[in-house]
N, CA, C and O of each residue as an XYZ file, in Angstrom:
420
protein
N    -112.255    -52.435   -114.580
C    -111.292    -51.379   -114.853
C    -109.918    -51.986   -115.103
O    -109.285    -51.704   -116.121
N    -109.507    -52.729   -114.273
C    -108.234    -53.967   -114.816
C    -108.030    -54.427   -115.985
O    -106.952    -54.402   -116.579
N    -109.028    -54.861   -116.371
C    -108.927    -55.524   -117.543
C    -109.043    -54.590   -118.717
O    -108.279    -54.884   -119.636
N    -109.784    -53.572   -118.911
C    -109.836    -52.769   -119.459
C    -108.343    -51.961   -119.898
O    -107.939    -51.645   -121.017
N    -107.665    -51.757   -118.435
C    -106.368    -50.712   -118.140
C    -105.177    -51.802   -118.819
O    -104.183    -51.380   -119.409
N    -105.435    -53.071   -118.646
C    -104.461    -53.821   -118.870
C    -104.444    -54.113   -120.343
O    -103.377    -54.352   -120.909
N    -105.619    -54.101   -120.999
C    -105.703    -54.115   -122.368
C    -105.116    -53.131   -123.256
O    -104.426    -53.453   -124.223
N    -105.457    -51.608   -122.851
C    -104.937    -50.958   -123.465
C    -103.720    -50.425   -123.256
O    -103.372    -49.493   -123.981
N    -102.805    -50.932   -122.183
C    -101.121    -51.000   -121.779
C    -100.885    -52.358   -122.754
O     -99.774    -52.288   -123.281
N    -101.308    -53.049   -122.973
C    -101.052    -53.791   -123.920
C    -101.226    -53.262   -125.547
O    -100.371    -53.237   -126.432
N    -102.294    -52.956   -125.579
C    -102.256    -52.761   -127.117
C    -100.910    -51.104   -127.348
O     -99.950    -51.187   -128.115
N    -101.138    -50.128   -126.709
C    -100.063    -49.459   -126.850
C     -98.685    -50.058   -127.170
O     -98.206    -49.946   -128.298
N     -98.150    -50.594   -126.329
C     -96.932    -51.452   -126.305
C     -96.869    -51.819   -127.782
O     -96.126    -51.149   -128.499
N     -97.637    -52.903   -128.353
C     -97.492    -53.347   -129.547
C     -97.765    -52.211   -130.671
O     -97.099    -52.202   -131.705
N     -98.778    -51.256   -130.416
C     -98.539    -49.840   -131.525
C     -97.275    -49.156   -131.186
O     -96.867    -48.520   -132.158
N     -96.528    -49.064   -130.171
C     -95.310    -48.672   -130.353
C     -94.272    -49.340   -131.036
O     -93.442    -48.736   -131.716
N     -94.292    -50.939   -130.834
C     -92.967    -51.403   -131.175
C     -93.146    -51.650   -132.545
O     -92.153    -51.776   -133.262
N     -94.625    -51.761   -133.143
C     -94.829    -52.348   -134.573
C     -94.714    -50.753   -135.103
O     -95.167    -50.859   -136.243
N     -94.458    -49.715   -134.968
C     -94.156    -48.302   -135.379
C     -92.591    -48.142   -135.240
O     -92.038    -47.574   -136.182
N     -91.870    -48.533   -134.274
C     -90.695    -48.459   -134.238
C     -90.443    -49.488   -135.398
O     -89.936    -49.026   -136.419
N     -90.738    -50.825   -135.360
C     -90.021    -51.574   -136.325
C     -89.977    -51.494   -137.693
O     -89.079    -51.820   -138.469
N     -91.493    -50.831   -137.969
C     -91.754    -50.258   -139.540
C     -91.133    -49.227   -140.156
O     -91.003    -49.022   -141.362
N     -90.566    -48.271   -138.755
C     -89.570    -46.935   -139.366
C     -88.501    -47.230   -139.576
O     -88.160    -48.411   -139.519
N     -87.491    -46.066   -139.940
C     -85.942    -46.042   -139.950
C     -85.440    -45.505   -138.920
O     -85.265    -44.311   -138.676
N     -85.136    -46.703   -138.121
C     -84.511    -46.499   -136.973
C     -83.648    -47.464   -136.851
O     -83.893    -48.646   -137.094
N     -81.999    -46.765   -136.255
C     -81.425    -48.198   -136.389
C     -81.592    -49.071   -135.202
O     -82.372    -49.049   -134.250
N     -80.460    -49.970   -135.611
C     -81.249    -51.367   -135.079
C     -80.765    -51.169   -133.226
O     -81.386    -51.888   -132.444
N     -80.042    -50.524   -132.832
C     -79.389    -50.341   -131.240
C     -80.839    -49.869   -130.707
O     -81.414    -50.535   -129.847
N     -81.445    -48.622   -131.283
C     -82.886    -48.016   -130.612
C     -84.059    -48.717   -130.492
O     -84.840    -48.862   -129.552
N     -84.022    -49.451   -132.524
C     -85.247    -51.118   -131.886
C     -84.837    -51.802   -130.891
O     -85.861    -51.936   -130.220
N     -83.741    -52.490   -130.185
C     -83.589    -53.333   -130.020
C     -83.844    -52.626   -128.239
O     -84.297    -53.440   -127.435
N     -83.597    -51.401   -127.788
C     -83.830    -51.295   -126.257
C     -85.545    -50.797   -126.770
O     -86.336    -51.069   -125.866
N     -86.094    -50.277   -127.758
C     -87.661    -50.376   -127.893
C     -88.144    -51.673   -127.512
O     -88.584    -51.760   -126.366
N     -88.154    -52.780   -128.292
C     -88.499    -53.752   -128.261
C     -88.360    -54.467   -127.287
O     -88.993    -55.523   -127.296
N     -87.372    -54.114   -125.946
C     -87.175    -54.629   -124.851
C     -88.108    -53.992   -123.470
O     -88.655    -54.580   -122.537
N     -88.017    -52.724   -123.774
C     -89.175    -51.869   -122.802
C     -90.728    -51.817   -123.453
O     -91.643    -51.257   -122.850
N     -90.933    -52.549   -124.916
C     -92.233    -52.075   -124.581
C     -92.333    -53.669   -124.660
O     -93.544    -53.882   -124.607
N     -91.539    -55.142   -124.781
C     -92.113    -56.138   -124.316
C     -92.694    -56.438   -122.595
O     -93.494    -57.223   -122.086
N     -91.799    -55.343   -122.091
C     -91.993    -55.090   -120.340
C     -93.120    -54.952   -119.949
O     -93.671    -55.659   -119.105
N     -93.798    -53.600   -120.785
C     -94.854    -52.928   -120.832
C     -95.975    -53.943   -121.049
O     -96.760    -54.133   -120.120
N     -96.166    -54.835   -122.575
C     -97.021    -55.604   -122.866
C     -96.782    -56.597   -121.413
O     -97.643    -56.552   -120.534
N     -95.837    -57.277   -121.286
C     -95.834    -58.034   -119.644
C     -96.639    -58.084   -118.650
O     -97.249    -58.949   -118.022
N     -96.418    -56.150   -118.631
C     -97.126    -55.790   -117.108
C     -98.656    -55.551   -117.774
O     -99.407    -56.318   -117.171
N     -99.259    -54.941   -118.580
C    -100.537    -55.406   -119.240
C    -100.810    -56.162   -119.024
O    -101.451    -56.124   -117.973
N    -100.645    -57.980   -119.839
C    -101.150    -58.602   -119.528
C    -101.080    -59.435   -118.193
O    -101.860    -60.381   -118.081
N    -100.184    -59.145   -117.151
C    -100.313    -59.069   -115.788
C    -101.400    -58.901   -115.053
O    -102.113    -59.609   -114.342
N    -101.331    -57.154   -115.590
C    -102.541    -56.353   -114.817
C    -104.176    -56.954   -114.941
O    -105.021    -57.340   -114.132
N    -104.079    -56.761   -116.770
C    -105.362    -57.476   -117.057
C    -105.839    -58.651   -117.407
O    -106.612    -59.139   -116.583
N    -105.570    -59.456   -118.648
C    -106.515    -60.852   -119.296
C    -105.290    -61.609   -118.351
O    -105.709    -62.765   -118.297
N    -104.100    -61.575   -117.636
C    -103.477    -63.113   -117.039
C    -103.983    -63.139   -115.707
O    -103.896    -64.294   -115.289
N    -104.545    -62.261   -114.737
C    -105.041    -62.438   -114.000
C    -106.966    -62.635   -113.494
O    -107.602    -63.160   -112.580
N    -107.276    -61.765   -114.877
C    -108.534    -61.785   -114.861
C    -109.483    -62.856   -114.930
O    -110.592    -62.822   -114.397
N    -109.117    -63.610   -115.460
C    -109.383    -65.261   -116.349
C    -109.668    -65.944   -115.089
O    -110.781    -66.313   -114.714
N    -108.652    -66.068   -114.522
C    -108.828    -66.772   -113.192
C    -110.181    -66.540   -112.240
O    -110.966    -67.404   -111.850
N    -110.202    -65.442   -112.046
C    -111.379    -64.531   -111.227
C    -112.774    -65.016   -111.993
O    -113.755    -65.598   -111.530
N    -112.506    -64.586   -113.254
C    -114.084    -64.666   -113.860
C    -114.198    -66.201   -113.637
O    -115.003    -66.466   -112.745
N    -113.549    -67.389   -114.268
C    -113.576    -68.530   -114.300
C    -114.055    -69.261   -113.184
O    -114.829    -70.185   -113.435
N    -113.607    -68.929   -111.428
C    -114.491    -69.422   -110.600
C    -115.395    -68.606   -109.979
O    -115.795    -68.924   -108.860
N    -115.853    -67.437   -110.603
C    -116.876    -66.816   -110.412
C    -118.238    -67.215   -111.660
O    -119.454    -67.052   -111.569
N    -117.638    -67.616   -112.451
C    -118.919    -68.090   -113.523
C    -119.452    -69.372   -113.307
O    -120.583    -69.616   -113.726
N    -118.608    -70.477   -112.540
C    -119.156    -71.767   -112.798
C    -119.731    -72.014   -111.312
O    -119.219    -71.648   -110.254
N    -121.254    -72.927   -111.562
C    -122.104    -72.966   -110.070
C    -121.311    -73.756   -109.310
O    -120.373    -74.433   -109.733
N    -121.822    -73.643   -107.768
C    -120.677    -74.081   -107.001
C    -120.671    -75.632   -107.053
O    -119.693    -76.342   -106.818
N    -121.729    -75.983   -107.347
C    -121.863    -77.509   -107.292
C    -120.793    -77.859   -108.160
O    -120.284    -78.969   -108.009
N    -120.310    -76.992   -109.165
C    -119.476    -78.008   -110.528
C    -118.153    -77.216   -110.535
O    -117.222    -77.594   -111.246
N    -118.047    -76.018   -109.677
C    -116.780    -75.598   -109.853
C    -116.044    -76.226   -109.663
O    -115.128    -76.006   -110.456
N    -115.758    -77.226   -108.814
C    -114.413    -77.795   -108.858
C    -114.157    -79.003   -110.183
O    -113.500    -78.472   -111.078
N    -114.293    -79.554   -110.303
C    -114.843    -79.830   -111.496
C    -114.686    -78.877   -113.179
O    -114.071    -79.265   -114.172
N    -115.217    -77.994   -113.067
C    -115.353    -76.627   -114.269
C    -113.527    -76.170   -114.361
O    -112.926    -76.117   -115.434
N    -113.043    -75.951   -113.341
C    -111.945    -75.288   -113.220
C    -110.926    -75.858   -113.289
O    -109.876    -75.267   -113.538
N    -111.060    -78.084   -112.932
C    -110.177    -78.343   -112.792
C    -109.762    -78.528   -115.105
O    -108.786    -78.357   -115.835
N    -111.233    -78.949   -115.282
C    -110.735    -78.940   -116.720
C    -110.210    -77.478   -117.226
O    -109.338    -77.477   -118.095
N    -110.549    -76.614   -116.879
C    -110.425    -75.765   -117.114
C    -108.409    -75.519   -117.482
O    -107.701    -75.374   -118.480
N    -108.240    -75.588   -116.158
C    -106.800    -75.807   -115.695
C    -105.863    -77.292   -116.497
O    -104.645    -77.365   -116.664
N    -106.602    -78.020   -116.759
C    -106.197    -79.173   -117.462
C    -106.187    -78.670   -118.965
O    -105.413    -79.384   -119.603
N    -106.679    -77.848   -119.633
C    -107.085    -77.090   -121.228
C    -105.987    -76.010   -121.126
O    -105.291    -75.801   -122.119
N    -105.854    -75.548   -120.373
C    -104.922    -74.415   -119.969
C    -103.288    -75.005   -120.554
O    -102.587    -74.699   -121.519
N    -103.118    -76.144   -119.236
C    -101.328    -76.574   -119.559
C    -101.109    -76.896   -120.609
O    -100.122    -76.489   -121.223
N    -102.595    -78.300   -121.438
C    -102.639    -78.809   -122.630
C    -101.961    -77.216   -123.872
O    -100.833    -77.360   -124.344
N    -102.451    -76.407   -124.092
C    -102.614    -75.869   -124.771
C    -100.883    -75.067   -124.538
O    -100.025    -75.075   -125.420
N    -100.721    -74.477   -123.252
C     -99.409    -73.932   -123.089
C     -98.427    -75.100   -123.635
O     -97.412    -74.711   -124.213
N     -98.602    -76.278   -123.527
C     -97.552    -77.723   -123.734
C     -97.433    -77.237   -125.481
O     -96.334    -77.187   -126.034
N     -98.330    -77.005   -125.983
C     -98.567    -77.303   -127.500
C     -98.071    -76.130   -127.979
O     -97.247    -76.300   -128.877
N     -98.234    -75.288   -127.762
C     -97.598    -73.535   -128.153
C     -96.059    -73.698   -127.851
O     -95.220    -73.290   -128.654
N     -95.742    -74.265   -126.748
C     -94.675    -74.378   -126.614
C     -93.805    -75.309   -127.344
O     -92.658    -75.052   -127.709
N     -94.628    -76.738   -127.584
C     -93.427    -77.370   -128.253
C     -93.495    -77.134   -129.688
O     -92.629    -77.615   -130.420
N     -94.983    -76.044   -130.411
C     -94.838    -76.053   -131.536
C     -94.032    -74.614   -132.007
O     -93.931    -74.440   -133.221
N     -93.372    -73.427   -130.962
C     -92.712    -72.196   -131.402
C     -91.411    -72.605   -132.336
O     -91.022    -71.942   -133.297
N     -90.953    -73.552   -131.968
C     -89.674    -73.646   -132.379
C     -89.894    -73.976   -134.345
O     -89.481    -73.295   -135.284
N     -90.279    -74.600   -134.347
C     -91.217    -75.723   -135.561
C     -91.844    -74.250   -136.388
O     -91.728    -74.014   -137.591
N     -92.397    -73.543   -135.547
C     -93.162    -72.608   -136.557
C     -92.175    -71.211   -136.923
O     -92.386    -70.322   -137.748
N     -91.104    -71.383   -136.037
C     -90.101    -70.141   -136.301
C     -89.271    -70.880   -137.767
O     -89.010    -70.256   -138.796
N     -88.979    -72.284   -137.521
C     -88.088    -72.965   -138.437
C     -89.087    -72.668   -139.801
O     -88.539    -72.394   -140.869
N     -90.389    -72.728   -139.720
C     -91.342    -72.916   -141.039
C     -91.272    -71.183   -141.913
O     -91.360    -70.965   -143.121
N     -91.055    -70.007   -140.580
C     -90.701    -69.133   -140.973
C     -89.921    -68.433   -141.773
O     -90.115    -67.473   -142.519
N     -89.199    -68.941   -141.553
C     -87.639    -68.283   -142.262
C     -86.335    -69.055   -141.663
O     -85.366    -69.589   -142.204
N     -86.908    -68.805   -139.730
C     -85.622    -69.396   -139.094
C     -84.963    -68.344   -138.685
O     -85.407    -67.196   -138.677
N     -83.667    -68.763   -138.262
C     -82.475    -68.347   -137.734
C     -81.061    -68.650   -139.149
O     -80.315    -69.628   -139.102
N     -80.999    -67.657   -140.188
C     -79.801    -68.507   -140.854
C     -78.346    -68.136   -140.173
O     -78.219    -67.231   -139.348
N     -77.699    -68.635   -140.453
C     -75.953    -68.293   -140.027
C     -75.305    -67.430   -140.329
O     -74.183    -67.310   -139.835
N     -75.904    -66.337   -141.448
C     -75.647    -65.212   -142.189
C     -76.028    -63.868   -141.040
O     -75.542    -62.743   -141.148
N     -76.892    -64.248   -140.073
C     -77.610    -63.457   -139.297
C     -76.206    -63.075   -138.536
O     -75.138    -63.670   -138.390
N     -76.774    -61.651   -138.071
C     -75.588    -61.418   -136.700
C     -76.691    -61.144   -135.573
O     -77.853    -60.844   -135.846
N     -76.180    -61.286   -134.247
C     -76.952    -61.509   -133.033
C     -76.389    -60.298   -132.492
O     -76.386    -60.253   -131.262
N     -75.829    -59.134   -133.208
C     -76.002    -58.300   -132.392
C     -77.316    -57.184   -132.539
O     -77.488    -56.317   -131.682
């Protein structure tokens, strides 16, 4: 039921803000949208797939190899957070970017 509840507090969130951002709305109303329903997606994936993973993961592997199963597991995990992370910047720049023309409000 978690995972389930947390999925679809997630997918809402993103049908709201990708509806707000596609309309004409100005940019003061996107910008507190886009802040409450990133909250929302947050507590989603909170509720459901960031905690769930864990649970299923040493509930699926036999006990003989769980420690073992989980520690790669956990080792695939950071690998992968390391790589998302040092590649956001790199893939925002490949995007478009940030130009100087932009205003930050």
């Amino acid at each position: 039921i978690l995972l389930l509840t947390g999925t679809y507090i997630m997918l809402a969130a993103l049908l709201v803000l990708s509806s707000v951002l596609i309309s004409d709305v100005d940019a003061s109303t996107q910008g507190i949208v886009a802040v409450v329903t990133l909250l929302a997606y947050v507590f989603g994936f909170a509720l459901g797939l960031g905690a769930v993973v864990w649970v299923v993961m040493s509930e699926v592997m036999p006990t003989r190899v769980r420690m073992k199963g989980v520690s790669v597991f956990l080792s695939g995990n950071w690998c992968f957070n390391l790589i998302i992370g040092l590649l956001t910047l790199t893939a925002i720049d490949g995007l478009g970017g940030v130009k100087s023309s932009m205003d930050d409000d």
